[in-house]
VOGUBA-317210 format. One record per residue: residue in one letter; x, z, y of N, C-alpha, C in turn. Coordinates in steps of 0.05 Angstrom, whole numbers, padded with zeros to 5 digits, always signed. Layout:
VOGUBA-317210
AXZYXZYXZY...
//
This chain:
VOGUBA-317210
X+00017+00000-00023+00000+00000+00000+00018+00000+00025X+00008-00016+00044+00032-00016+00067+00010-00025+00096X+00015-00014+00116+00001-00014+00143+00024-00024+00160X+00024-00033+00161+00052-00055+00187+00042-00049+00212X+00015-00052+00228+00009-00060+00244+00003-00084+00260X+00009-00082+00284+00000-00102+00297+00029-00121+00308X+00050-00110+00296+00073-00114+00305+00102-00106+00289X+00127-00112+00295+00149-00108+00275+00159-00075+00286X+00142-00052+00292+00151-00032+00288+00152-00019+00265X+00175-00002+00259+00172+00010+00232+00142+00021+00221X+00153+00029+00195+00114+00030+00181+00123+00033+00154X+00102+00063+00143+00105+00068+00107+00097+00051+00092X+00102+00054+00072+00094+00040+00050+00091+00062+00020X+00074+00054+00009+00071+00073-00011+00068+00060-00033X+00076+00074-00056+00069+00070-00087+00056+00089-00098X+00027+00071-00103+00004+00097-00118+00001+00088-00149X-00006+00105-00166-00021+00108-00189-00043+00088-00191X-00047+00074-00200-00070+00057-00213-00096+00071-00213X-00091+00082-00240-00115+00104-00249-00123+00126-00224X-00112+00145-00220-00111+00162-00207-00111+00158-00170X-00102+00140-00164-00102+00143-00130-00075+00150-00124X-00061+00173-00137-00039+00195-00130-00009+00175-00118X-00007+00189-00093+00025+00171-00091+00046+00178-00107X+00057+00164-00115+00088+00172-00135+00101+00170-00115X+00111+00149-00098+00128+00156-00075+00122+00141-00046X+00137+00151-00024+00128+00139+00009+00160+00137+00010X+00157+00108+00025+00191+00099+00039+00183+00092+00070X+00206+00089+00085+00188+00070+00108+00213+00045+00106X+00193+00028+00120+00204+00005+00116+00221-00002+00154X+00237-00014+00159+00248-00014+00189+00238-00034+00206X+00221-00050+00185+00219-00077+00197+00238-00091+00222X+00230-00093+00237+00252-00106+00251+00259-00079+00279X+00251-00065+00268+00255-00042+00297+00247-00041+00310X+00222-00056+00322+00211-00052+00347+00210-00021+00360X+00218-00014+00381+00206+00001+00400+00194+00002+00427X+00182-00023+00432+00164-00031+00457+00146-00052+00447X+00126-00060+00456+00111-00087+00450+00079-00091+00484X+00090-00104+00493+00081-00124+00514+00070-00141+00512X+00041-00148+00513+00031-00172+00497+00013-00162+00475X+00014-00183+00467-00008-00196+00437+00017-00197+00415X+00015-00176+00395+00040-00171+00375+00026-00199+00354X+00046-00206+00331+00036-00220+00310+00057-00204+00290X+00044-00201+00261+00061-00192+00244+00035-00193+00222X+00064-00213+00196+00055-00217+00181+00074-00210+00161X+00074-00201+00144+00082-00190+00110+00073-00200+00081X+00090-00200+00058+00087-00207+00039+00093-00187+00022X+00083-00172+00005+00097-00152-00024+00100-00162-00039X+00120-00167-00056+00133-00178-00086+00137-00161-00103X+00131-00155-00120+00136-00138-00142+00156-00157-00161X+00186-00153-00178+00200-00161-00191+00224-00152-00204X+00226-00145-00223+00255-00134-00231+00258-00104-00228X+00228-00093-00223+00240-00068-00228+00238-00060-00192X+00231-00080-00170+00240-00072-00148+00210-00078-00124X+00208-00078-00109+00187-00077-00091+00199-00091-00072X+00194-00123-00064+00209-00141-00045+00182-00137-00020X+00192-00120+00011+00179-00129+00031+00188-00149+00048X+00173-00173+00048+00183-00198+00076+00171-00191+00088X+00173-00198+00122+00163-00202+00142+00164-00216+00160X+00152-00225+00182+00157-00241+00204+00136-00223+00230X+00157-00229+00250+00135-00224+00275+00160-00242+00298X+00143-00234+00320+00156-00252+00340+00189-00245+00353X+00191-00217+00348+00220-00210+00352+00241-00221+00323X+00235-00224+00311+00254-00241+00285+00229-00239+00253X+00255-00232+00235+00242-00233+00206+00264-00208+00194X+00249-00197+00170+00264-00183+00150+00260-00183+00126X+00274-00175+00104+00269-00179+00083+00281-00146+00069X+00263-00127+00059+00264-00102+00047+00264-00107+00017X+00277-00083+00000+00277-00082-00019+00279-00047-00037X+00254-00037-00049+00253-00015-00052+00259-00014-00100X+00269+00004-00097+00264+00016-00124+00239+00021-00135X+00221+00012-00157+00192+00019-00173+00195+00039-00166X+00209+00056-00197+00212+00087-00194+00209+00098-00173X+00220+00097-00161+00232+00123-00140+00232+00118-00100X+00225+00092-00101+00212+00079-00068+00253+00087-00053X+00264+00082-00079+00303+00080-00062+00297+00060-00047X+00312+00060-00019+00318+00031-00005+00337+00024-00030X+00342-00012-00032+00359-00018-00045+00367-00046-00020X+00354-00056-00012+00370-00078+00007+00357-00074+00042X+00366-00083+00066+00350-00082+00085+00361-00104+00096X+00351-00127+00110+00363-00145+00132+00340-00152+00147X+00352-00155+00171+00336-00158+00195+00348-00181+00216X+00342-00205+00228+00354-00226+00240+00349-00210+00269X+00346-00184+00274+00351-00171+00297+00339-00144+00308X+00370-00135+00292+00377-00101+00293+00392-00096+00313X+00385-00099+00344+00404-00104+00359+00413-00082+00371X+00397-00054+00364+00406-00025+00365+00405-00016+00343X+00408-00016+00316+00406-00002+00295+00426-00016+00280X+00452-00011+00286+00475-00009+00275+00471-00007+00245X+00491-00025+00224+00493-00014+00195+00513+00006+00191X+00526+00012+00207+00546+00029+00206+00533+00061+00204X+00504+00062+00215+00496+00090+00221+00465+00090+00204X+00468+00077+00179+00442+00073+00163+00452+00097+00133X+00477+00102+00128+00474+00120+00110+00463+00117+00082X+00468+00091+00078+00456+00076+00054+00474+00088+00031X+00470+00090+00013+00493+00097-00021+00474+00092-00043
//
């Protein structure tokens, strides 16, 4: 389950139970970082399920990204963004 918005500001995403409703886990996704929006936002997303992994695409008008979470456990496993132009990889703390 995932709520993006109206725009490429960050936003959770969750993995629930089928049967049950129950979340197994919440990640957030960075999308492209927005922190302002002026205007009429557009943002669109795709979820992939494959390999074991949870692929989020996106697009909105400040660029595109492409996320990648763990089934199990909602781990980040990949993040790219065509414009992280304050959110350094140096200070993401990834392992």
């Amino acid at each position: 389950m995932a709520d993006p918005g109206l725009a490429g500001f960050p936003y959770d995403i969750q993995m629930k139970e089928h049967d049950t409703g129950s979340i197994v886990w919440k990640a957030a996704v960075w999308a492209v970082g927005r922190t302002a929006l002026t205007g009429i936002g557009v943002h669109q997303i795709e979820l992939v399920v494959s390999a074991e992994r949870l692929f989020v695409f996106g697009i909105e008008s400040n660029g595109a990204y492409a996320e990648a979470f763990a089934v199990d456990d909602g781990r980040p496993l990949l993040r790219f963004c065509t414009c992280y132009w304050f959110n350094f990889s140096e200070t993401w703390s990834l392992r």
